[in-house]
C-alpha positions in Angstrom: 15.5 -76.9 -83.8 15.0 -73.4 -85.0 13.6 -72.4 -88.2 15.2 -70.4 -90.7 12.8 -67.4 -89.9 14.2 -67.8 -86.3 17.6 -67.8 -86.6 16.8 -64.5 -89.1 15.2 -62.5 -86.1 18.0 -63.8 -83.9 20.7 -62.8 -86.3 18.8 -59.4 -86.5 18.4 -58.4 -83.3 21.9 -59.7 -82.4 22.7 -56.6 -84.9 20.5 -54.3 -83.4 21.8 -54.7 -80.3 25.4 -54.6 -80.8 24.8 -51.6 -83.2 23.1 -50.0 -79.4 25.5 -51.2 -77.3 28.5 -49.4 -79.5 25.9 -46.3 -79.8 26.2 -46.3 -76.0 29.5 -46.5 -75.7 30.1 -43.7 -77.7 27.3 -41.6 -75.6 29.3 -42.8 -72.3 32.9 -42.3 -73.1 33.4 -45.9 -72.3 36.1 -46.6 -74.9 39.6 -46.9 -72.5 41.1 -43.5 -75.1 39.1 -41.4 -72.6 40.4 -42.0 -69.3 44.3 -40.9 -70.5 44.4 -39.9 -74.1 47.1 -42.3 -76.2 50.2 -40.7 -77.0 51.0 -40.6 -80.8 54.6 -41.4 -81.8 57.2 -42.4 -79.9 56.0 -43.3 -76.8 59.0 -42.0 -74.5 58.0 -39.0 -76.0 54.7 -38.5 -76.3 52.1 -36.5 -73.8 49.2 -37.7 -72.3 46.4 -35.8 -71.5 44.6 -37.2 -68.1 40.8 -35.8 -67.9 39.1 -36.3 -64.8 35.8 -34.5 -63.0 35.3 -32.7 -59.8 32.8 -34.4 -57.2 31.0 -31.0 -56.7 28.8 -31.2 -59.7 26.9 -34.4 -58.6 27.0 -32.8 -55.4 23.4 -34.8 -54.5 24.9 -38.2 -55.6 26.7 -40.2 -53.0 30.7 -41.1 -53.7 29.5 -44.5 -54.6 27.5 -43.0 -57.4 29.7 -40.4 -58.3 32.7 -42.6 -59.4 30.1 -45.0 -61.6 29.3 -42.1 -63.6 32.7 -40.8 -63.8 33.8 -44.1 -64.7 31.0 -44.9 -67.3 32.4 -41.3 -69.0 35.3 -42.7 -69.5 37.2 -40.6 -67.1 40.8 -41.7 -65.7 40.3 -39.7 -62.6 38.0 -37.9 -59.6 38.3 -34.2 -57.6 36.6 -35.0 -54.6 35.2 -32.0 -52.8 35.5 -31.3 -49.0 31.8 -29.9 -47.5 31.3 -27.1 -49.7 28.2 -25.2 -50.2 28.5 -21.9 -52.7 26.1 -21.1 -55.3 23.4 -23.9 -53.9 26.0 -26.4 -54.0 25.5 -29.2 -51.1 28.0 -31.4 -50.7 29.6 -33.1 -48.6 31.5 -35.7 -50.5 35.0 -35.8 -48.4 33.2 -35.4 -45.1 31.1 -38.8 -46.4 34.1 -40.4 -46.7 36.3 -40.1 -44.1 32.9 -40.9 -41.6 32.3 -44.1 -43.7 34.8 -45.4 -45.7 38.6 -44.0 -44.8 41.3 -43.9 -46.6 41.6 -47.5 -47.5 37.9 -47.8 -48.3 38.3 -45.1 -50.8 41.2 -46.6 -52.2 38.9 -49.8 -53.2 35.9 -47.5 -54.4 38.3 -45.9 -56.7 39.9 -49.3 -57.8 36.6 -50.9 -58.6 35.9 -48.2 -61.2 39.2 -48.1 -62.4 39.6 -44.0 -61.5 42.5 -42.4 -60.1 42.7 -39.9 -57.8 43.0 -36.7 -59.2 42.7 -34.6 -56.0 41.4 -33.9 -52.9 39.5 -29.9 -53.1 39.9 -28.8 -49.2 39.6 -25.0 -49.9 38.6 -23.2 -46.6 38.8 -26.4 -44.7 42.0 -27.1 -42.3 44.7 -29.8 -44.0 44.3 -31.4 -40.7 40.5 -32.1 -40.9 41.4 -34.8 -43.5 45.5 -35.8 -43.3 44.3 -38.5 -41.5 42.4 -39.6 -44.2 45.1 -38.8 -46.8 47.7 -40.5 -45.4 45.5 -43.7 -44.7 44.6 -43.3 -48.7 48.6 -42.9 -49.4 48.8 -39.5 -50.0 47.9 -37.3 -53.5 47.2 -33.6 -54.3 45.0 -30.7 -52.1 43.5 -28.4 -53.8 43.1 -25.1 -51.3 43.2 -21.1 -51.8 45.3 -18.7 -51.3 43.4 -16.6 -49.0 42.7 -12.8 -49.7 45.3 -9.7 -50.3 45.6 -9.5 -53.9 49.4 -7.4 -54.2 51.1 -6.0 -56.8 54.0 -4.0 -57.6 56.9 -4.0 -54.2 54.0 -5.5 -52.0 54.2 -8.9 -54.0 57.2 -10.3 -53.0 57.1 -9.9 -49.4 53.5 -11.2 -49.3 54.1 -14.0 -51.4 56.9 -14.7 -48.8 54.9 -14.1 -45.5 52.1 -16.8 -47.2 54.3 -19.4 -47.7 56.4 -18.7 -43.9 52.3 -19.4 -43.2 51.8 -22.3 -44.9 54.8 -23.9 -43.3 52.8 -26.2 -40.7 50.8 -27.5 -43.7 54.2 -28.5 -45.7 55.5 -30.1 -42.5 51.7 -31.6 -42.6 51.8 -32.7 -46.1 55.1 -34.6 -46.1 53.6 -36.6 -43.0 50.7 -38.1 -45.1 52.0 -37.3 -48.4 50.1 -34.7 -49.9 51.0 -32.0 -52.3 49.4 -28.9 -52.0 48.1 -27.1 -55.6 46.9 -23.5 -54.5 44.3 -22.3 -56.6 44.6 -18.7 -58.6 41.1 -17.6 -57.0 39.7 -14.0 -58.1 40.8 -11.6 -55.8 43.4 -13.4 -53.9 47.1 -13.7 -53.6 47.6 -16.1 -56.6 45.6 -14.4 -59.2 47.8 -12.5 -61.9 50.7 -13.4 -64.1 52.9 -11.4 -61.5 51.9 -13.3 -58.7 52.7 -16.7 -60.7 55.7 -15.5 -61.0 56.7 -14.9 -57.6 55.2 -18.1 -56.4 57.0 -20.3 -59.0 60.5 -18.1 -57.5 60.0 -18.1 -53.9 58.3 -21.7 -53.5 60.0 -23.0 -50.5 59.0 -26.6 -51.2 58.5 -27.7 -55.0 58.3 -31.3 -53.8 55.2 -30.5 -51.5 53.8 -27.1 -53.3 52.5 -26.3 -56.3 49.6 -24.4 -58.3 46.2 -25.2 -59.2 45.3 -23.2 -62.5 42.0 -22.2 -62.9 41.5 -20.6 -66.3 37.9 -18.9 -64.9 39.6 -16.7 -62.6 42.4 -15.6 -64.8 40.1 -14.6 -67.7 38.9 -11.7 -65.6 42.2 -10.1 -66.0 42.2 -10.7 -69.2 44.8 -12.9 -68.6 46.4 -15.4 -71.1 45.8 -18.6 -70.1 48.5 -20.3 -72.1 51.1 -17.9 -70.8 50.2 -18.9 -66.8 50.0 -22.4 -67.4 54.0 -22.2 -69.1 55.0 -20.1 -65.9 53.8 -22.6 -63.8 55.9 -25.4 -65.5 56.4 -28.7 -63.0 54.8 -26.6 -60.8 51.3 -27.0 -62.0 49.7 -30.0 -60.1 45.8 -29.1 -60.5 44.0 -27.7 -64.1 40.6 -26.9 -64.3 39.1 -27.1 -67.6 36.4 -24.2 -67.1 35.8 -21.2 -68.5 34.3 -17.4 -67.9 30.8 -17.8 -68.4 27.4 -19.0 -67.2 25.7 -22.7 -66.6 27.0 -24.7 -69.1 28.9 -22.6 -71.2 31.2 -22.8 -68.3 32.9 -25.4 -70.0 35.2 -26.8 -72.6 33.5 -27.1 -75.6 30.2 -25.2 -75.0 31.1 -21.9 -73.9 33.8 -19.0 -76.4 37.0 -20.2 -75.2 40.0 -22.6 -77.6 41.1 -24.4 -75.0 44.2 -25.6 -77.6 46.6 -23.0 -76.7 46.2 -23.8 -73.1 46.4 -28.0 -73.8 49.3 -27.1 -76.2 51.4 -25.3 -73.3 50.5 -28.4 -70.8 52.1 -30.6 -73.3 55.1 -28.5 -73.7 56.3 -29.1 -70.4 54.3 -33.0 -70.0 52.3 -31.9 -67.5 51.5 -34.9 -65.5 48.7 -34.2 -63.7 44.8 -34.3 -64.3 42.7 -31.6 -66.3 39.2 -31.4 -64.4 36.4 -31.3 -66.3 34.7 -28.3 -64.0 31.4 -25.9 -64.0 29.8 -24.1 -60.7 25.7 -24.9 -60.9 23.7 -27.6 -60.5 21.9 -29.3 -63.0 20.5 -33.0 -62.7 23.2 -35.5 -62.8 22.2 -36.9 -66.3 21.9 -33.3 -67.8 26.0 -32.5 -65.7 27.0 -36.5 -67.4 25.7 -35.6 -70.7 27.4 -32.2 -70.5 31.0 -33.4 -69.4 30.8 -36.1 -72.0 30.8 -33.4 -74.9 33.4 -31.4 -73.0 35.8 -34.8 -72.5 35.5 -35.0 -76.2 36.2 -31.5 -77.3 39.2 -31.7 -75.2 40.4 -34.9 -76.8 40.0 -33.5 -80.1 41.9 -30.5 -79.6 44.4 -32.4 -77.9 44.5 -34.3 -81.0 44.7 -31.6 -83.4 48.3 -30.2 -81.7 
């Protein structure tokens, strides 16, 4: 039988405990209101915002690792990255799994952390390296480029329409395994001023299987509104990355100059229903990057919160 002093130090520590584990939860992003944030209102509606990270900035994690700590922030969803090695970035995370898990395999990775997919980045790399692999999945969004020859003015519109007359294969490509591809405003490339957002949102051959993939970093070097892209892009807009001009960590929502509530105000005028990657180029260590997208996911949810 335990004494009265005993059932004191049990009753305290059951406190201190609890009182850690909820201080944890907090630190992680555990709480379910951070992998899709709850609509307010009616819910037919309301707007959720779905935050997700990119694979690339654990780049020396495996897959297996990566989705823990996505899923321990909280995170509804994961960008993984095709081999990729800019700015002393390694990885391979894509390549990894279609050599040892497929599309099935991922499917059951992603399911045991409860995380969505929010895209597969292919950039540079062929759609046919990894169709396979996206139709064994079940399909979901590519992220890839543009390619170079920036136009403006009368060259625009017949560029615009000799990219897409080039991108027919991957269309044809994409409705066999299901993909949608989100072309990303790069700097310097086709897609890369309000102009050329434009054009693309007119002469998009395939709405179903093509969109955009805004990426606010790129458009701040024209001193571009953000805001105003993201509202041109409409339905069209299947890929955001929540990043910023600016260097290491200010990269991101948050920590760097940028209100990012204009740009989350425009998504919800149109119920954008796609994820919003949490997204920086460097590579800390992984608990510096986790500790790092856990104040950005909850900067964006409070701005989402204050519209």
């Amino acid at each position: 039988m335990k004494s009265s002093e005993d059932h004191s130090m049990t009753r305290r520590n059951f406190v201190r405990n609890t009182a850690a584990a909820v201080a944890g939860m907090s630190v992680c992003g555990v709480s379910a209101a951070y992998a899709k944030d709850k609509p307010k209102g009616n819910a037919k509606n309301a707007w959720r915002m779905k935050l997700a990270t990119s694979s690339v900035m654990f780049d020396k994690l495996t897959i297996e690792q990566v989705c823990q700590r996505t899923a321990r922030l909280g995170l509804g969803g994961l960008d993984i990255w095709a081999p990729f090695t800019w700015g002393g970035a390694q990885c391979t995370h894509l390549a990894d799994v279609k050599k040892r898990l497929g599309g099935k395999g991922l499917k059951a990775l992603l399911k045991k952390h409860k995380l969505e997919l929010a895209a597969f980045t292919i950039y540079g790399h062929k759609l046919s390296d990894y169709s396979g692999l996206i139709g064994d999945f079940g399909g979901g969004v590519v992220v890839r480029g543009a390619g170079a020859g920036r136009a403006g003015g009368k060259d625009l519109a017949p560029k615009m329409k000799a990219f897409f007359e080039k991108l027919k294969p991957d269309i044809e490509l994409a409705e066999k395994c299901n993909a949608r591809l989100a072309i990303e405003n790069h700097g310097g490339s086709l897609l890369s001023t309000p102009d050329s957002f434009k054009a693309f949102v007119e002469l998009n051959p395939n709405k179903k299987r093509v969109g955009v993939a805004v990426a606010p970093y790129h458009l701040q070097s024209y001193k571009t509104p953000v805001e105003d892209v993201i509202k041109t892009a409409g339905d069209q807009c299947l890929f955001l990355y929540a990043w910023q001009r600016g260097k290491s960590f200010t990269q991101m929502p948050g920590v760097g100059p940028a209100d990012f509530t204009p740009w989350i105000k425009a998504l919800a005028g149109f119920k954008y229903a796609h994820y919003s990657s949490i997204f920086m180029h460097g590579h800390p260590p992984a608990d510096k990057m986790e500790a790092a997208v856990a104040k950005s996911r909850d900067y964006m949810l409070k701005r989402r919160r204050s519209i």
